[in-house]
C-alpha positions as CSV (number, residue, x, y, z in Angstrom):
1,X,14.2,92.8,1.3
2,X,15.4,93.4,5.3
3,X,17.3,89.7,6.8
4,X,14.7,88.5,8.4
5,X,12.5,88.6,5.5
6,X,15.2,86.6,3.2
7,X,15.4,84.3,6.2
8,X,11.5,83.8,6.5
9,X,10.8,83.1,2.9
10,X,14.0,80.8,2.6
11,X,12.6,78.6,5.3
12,X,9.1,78.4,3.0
13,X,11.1,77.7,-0.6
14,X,13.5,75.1,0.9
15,X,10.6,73.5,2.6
16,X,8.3,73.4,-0.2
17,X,11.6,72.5,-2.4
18,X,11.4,68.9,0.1
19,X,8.3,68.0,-0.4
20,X,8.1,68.7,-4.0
21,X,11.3,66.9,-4.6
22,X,9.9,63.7,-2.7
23,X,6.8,63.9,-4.5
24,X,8.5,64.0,-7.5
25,X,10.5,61.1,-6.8
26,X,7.3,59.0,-6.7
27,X,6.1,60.0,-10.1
28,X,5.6,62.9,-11.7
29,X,3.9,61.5,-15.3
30,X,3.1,65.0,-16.5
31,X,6.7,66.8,-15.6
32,X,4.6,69.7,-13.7
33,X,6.4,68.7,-10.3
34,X,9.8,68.9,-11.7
35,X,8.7,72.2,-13.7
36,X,8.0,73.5,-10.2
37,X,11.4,72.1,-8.4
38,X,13.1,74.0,-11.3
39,X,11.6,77.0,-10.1
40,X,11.9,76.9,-6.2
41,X,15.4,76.0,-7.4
42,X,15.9,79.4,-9.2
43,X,14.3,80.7,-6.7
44,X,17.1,79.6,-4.2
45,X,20.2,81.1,-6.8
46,X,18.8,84.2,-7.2
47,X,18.5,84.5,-3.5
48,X,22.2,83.8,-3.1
49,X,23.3,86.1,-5.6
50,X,21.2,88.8,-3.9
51,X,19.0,89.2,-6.8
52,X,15.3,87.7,-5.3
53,X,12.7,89.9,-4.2
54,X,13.1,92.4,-7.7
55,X,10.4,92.7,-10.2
56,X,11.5,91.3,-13.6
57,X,9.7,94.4,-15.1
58,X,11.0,97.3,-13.3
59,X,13.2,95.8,-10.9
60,X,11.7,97.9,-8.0
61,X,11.3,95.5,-4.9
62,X,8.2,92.8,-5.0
63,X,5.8,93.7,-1.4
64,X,6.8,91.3,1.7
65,X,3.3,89.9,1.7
66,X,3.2,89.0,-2.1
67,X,6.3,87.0,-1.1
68,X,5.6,85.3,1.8
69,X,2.2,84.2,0.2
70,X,3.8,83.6,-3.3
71,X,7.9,83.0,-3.2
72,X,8.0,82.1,-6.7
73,X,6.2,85.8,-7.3
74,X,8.9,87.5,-10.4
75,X,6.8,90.7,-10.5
76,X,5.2,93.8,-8.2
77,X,1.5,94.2,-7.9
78,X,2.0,96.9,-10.5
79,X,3.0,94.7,-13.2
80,X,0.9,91.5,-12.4
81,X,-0.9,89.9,-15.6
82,X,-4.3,90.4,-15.6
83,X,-5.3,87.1,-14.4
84,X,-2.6,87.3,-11.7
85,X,-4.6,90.2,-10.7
86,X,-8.4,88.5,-10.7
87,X,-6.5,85.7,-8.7
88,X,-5.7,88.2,-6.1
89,X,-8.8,89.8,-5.8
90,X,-10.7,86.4,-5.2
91,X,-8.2,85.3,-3.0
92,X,-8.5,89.3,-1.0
93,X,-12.5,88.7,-1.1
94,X,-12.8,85.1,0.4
95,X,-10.2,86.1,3.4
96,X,-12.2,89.5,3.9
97,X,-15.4,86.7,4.1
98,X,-13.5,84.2,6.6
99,X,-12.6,86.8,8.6
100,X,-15.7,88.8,9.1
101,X,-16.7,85.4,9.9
102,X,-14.8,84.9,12.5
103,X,-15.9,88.2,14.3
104,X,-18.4,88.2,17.3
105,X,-21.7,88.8,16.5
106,X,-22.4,93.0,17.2
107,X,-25.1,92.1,19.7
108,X,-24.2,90.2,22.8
109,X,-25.8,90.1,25.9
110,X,-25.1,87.0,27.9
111,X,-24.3,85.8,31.4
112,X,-24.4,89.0,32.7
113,X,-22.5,91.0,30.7
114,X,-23.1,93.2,27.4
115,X,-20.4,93.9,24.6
116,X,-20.4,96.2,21.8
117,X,-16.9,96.5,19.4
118,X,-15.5,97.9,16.5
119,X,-13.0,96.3,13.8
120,X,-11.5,98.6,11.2
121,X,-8.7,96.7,9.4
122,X,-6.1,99.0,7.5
123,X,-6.4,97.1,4.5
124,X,-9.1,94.2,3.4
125,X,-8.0,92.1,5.9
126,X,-6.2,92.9,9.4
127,X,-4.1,91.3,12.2
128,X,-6.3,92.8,14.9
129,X,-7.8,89.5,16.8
130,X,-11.1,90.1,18.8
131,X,-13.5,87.5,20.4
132,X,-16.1,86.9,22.6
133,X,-16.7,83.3,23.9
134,X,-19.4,82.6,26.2
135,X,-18.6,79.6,28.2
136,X,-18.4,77.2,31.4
137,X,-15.5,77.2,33.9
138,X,-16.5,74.8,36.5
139,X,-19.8,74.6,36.2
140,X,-20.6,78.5,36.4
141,X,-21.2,80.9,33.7
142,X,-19.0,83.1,32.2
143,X,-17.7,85.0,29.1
144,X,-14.1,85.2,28.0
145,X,-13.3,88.2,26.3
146,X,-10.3,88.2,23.7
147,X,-8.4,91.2,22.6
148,X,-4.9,91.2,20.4
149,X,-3.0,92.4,18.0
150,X,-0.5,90.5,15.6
151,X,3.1,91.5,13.8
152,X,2.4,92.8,10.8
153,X,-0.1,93.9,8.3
154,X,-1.9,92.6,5.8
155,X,-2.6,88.8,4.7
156,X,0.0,87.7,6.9
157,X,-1.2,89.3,9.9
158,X,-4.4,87.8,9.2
159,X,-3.4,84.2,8.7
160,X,-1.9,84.4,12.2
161,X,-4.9,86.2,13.8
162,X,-6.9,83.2,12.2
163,X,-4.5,81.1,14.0
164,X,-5.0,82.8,17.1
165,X,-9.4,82.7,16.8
166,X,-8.5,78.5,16.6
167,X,-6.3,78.2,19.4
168,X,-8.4,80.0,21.9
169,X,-11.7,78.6,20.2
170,X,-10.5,74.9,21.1
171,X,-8.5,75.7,24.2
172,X,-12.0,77.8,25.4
173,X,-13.8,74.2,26.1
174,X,-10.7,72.9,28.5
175,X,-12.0,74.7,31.4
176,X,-8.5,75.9,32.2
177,X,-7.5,78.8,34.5
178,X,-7.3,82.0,32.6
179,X,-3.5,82.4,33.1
180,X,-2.9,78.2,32.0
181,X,-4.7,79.2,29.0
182,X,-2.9,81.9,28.1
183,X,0.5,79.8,28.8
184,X,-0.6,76.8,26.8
185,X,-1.8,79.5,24.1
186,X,1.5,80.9,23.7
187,X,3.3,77.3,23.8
188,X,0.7,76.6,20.7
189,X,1.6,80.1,19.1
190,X,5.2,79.8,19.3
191,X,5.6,76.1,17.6
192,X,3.5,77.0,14.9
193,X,4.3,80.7,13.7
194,X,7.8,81.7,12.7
195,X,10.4,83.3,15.2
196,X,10.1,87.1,14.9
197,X,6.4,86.9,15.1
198,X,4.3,87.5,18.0
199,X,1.2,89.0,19.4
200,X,0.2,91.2,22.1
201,X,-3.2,90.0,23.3
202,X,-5.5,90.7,26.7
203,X,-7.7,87.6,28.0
204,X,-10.5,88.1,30.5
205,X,-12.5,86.0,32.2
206,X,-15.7,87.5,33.6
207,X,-18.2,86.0,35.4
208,X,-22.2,86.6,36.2
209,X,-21.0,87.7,39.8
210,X,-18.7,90.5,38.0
211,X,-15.5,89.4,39.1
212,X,-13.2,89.9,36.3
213,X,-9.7,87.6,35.4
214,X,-7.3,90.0,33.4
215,X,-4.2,88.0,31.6
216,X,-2.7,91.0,29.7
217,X,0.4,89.7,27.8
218,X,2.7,93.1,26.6
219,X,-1.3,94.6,25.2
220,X,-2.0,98.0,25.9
221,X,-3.3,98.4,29.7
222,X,-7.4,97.3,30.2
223,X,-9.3,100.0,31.3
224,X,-12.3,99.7,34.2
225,X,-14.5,102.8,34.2
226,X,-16.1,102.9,37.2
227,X,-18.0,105.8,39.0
228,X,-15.1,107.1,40.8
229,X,-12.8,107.2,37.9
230,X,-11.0,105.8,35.0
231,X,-8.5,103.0,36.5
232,X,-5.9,100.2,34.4
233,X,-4.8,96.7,34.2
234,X,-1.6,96.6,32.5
235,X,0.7,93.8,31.2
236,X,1.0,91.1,33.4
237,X,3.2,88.9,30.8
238,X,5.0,89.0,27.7
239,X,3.7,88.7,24.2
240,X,2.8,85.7,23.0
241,X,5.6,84.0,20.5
242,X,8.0,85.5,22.0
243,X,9.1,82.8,24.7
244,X,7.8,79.2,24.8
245,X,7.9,78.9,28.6
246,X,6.9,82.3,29.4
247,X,4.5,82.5,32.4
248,X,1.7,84.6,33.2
249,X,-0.7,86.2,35.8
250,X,-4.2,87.4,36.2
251,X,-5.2,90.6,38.1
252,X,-8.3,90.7,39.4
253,X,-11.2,92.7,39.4
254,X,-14.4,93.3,40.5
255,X,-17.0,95.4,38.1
256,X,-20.6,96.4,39.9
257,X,-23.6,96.6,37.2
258,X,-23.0,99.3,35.0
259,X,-19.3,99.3,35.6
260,X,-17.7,99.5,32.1
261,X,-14.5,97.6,30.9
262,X,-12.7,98.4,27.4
263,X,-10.1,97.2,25.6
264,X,-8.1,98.5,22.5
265,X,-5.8,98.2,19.9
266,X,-2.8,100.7,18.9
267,X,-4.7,101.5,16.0
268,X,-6.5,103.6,18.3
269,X,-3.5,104.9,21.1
270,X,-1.6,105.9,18.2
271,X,-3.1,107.8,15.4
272,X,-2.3,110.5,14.7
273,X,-3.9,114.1,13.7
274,X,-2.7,116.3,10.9
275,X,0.2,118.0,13.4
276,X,1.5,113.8,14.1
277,X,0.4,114.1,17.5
278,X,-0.7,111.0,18.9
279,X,-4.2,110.1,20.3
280,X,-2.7,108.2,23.1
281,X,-4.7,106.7,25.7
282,X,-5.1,109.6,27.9
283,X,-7.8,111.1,25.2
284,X,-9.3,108.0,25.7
285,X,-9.2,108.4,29.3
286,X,-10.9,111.5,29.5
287,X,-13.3,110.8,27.3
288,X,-14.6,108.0,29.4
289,X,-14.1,109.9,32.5
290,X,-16.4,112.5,30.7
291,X,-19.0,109.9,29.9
292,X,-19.1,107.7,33.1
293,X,-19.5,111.4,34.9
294,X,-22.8,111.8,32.6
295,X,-24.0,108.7,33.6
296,X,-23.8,107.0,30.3
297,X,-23.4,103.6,30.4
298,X,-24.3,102.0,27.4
299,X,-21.6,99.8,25.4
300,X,-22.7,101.0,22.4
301,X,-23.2,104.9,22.7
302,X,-19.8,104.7,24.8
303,X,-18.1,102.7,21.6
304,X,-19.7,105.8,19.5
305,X,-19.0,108.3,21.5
306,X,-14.9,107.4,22.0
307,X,-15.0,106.8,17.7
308,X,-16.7,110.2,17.3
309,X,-14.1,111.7,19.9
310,X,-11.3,109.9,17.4
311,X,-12.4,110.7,14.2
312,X,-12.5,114.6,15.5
313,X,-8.6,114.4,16.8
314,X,-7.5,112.6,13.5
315,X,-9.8,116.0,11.6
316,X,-9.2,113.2,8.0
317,X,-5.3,111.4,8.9
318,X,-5.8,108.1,7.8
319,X,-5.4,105.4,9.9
320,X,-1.8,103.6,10.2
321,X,-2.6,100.3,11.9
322,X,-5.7,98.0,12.3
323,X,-8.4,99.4,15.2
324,X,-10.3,97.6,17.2
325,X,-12.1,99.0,20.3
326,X,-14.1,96.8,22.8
327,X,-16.9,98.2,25.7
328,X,-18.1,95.2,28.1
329,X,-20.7,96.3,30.7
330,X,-22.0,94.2,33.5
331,X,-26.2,94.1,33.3
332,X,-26.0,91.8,36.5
């Protein structure tokens, strides 16, 4: 295991070693809780002597995420027992359930604008975060559209993305400014996540009259297709986690019906074909140039048509990261 890894699941196993030990110290009839303690305990040595994070069996190192969701874990997924391993798979299908819960529904058409979006997690679950929250900001209409990506893969990834969906779920009804939102946002993520995580994430506020608030903290630029061209909203802050007092500011824009706006994840700038070139954004570019030249305007043959225009340049490499891909129009 890297440093920051030890460091991450030491934090967890002395924590949980303090609260076990003071529940313990208020009774522990059946000697489970000190059975437990014993463990964290061994847990703690064997980290000292340089010998945690290696399976008992074949000594090969245990996977980060097994860890940092079980640190008293003594074996790889390879040598699990076989009710360690229907314990994972439960545990794999109720977060693939909460989090396809916690997805936008696939058709949306409200205050003015319509949104179409694809989620392909690498794994069963992912720490791509996408939303679509249809609102009030001062007594007007509008829809705030929520685009990110989180450190990491995996179940850890997705517990933070989770984290993420809550904060902007309940922060949504304040009514704040889009860039206060995203400050108090990252105030919220960086108390409750650890330090070397943090998340890249585009917030835009669009209203019925198609004006358009971009906060874009360190994500991948926001693209406005429009029938004069292709043009971008990059970052206008840092990642989120990364500073407690960091500040941000919006750009704005102004879409006219059937303008398009999309947003994206690096699962989709940076796969790769069968040579390792990447896709990059400027195959994305041209492809919606292409399409807004054609006159097509539609989220969801747009979405189809720049996933078609992906799956051809990857001709079968697999994915390496989570994709998402958003298309907003404005009907108004």
């Amino acid at each position: 295991m890297d440093g920051y890894a030890d460091e991450a699941v030491r934090t967890e196993l002395e924590s949980r070693r303090t609260r076990l030990a003071w529940a313990a110290g208020r009774g522990d009839e059946s000697g489970r809780l000190r059975e437990l303690l014993a463990e964290v305990d061994d847990a703690l040595a064997r980290m000292d002597a340089g010998a945690y994070g290696r399976c008992d069996v074949c000594r090969d190192p245990i996977e980060h995420d097994r860890l940092m969701a079980d640190p008293l874990a003594r074996t790889c997924r390879d040598h699990m027992s076989p009710g360690e391993y229907r314990a994972l798979e439960q545990d794999l299908d109720l977060a693939v359930r909460i989090q396809a819960q916690m997805l936008p529904r696939h058709q949306l058409a409200v205050a003015g604008w319509e949104v179409a979006y694809h989620f392909e997690p690498k794994g069963p679950v992912g720490g791509d975060y996408c939303d679509v929250i249809f609102g009030e900001t001062e007594g007007v209409a509008d829809a705030l559209l929520l685009l990110g990506d989180v450190s990491g893969k995996g179940v850890p990834a997705s517990i933070l993305m989770a984290n993420l969906h809550a904060t902007f779920r309940t922060l949504a009804d304040v009514g704040l400014p889009t860039e206060a939102l995203m400050a108090r946002a990252n105030r919220l993520f960086c108390r409750s996540t650890l330090d070397a995580h943090y998340a890249t994430l585009v917030c835009a506020r669009a209203t019925p009259q198609g004006e358009v608030d971009v906060v874009n903290a360190g994500h991948w630029p926001v693209l406005i297709a429009q029938p004069d061209g292709v043009r971008s909203i990059g970052a206008t802050g840092l990642p989120l986690g990364l500073f407690c007092t960091a500040e941000y500011r919006h750009e704005r824009g102004a879409l006219a019906a059937d303008d398009l706006l999309v947003l994206h994840t690096d699962g989709l700038s940076e796969a790769r074909n069968p040579t390792g070139e990447e896709y990059g954004t400027s195959h994305l570019l041209a492809r919606l140039a292409a399409l807004v030249a054609c006159g097509e305007r539609d989220p969801h043959r747009v979405l189809a048509a720049c996933l078609d225009d992906l799956t051809t340049f990857r001709a079968g490499t697999p994915l390496d990261d989570d994709l998402t891909l958003m298309v907003v129009r404005r009907t108004g």
